[in-house]
Residue frames relative to the residue before (quaternion, step in Angstrom):
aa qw qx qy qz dx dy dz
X 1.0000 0.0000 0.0000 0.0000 0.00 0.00 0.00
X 0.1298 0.7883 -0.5939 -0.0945 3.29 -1.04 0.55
X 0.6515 -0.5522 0.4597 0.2436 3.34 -1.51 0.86
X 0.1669 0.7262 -0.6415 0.1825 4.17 -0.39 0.87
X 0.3625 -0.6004 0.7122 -0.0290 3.01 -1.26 2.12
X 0.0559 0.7464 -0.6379 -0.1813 3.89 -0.21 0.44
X 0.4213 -0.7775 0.4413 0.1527 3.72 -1.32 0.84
X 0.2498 -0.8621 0.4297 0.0990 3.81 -0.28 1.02
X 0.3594 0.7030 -0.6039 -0.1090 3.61 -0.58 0.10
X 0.5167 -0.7152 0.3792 0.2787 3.64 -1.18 0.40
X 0.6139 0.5951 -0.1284 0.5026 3.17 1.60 0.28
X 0.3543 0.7825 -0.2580 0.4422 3.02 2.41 -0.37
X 0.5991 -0.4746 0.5131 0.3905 3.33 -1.85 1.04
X 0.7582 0.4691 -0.2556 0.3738 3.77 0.25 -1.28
X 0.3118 -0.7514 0.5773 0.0701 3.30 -1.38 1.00
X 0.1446 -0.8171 0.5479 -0.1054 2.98 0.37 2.16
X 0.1076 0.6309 -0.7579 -0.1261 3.90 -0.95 0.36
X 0.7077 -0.6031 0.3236 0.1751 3.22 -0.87 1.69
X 0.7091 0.4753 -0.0942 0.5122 3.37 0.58 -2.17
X 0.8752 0.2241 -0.0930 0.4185 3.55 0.22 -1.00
X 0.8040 0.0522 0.1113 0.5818 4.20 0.64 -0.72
X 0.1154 -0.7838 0.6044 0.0842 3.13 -1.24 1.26
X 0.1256 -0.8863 0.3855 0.2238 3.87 -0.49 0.79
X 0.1107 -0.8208 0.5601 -0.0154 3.56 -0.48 1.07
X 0.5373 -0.5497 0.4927 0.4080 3.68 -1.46 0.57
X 0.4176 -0.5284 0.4483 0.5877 3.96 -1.08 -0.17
X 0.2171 0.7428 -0.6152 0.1505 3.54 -0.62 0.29
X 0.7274 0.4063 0.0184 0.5527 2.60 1.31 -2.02
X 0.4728 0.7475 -0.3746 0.2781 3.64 1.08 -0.34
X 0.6136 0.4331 -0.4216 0.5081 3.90 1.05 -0.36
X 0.6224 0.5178 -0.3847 0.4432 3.87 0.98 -0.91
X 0.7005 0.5107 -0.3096 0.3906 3.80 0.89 -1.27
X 0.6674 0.4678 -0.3599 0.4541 3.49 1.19 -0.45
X 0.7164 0.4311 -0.2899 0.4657 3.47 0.72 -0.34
X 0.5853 0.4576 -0.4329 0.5105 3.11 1.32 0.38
X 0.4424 0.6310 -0.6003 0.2140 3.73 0.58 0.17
X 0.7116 0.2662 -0.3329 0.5586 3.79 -1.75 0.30
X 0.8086 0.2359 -0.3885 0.3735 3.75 0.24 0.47
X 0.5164 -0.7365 0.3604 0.2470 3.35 -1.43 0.07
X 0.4499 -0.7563 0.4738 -0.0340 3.13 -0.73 0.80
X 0.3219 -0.7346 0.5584 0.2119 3.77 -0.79 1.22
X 0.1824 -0.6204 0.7281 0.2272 3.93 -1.16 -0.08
X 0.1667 -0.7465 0.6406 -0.0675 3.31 -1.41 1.29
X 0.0974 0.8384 -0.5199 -0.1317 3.49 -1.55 0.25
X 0.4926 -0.7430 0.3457 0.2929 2.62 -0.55 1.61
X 0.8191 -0.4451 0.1908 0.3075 3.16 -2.09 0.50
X 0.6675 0.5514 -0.1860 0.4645 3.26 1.39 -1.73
X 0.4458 0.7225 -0.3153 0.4241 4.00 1.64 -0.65
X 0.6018 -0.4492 0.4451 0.4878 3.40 0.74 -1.57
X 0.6018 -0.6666 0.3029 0.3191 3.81 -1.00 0.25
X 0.5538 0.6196 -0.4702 0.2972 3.73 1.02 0.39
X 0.3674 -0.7041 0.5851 0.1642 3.83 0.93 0.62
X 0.8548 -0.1448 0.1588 0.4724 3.82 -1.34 -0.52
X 0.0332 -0.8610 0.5000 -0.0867 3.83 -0.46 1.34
X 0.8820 0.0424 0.0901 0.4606 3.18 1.03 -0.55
X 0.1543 -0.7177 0.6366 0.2364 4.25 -0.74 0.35
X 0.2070 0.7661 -0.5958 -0.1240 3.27 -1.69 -0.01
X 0.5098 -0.7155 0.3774 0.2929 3.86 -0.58 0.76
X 0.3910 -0.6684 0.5921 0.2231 3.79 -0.84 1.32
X 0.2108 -0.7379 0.6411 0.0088 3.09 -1.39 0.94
X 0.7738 -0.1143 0.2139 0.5852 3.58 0.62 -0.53
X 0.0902 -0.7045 0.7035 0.0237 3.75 -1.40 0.26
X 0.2648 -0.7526 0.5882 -0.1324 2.78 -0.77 1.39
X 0.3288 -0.6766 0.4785 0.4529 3.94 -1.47 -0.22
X 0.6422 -0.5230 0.3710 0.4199 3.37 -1.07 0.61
X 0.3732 -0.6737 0.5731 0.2801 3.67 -0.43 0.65
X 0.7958 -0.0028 -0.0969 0.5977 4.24 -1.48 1.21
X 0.6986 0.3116 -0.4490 0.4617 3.87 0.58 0.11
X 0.5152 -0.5612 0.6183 0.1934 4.03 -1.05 1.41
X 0.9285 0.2345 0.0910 0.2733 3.42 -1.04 0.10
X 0.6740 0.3518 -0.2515 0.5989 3.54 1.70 -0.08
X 0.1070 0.8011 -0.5549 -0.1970 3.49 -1.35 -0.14
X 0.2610 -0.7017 0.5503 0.3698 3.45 -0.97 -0.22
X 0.4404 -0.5434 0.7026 0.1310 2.92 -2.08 0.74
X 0.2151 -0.8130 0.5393 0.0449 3.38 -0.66 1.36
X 0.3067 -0.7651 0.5564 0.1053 3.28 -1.05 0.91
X 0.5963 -0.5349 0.5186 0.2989 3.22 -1.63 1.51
X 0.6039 -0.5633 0.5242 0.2080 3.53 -1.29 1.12
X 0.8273 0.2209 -0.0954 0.5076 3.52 -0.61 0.58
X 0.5019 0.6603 -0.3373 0.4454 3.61 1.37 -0.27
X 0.7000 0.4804 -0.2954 0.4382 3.73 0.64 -0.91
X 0.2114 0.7703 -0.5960 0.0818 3.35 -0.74 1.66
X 0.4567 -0.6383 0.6002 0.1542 3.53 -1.48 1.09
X 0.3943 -0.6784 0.5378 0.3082 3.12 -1.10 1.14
X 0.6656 -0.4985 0.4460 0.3311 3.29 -1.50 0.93
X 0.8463 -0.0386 0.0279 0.5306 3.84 1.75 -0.88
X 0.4230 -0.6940 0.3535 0.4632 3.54 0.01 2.03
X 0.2926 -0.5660 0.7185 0.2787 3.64 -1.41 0.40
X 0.4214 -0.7335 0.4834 0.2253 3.58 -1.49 1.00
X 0.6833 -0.4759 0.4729 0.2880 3.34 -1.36 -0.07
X 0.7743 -0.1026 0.0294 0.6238 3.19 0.87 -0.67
X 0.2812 -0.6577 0.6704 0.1973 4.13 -1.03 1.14
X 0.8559 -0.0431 -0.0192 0.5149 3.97 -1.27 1.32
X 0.6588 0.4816 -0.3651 0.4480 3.71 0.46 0.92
């Protein structure tokens, strides 16, 4: 099992749809594969906006990024993508 904080911004080269596929460069592609069958936190970073940790959902598979060289997406179990009822912050009194 491994632990994967996946990072959001809405303004981002990558064409994340939250609920269903995350898209990453291969760097990340040994960590995304060992993360299938588990779940996973979605983050945004500081410069992104102010909702820090928002949401879990459960990798299903990772695939390559179809006409994109070098990217792929991790594909999320249907029904798996949940938002926290409240973003958890980055930092508590700081």
């Amino acid at each position: 099992m491994v632990k994967l904080v996946l990072l959001h911004k809405a303004e981002s080269i990558y064409e994340d749809e939250l609920d269903t596929s995350y898209d990453f460069p291969r760097r990340y592609l040994n960590a995304m594969k060992e993360g299938v069958g588990d779940w996973v936190v979605y983050y945004e970073p500081v410069k992104a906006g102010p909702r820090g940790y928002f949401a879990v959902a459960k990798i299903v598979d990772v695939i390559p990024k179809p006409g994109a060289e070098g990217r792929y997406l991790a594909l999320i179990e249907p029904g798996s993508y949940l938002p926290f009822d409240r973003n958890v912050p980055r930092l508590l009194n700081g």
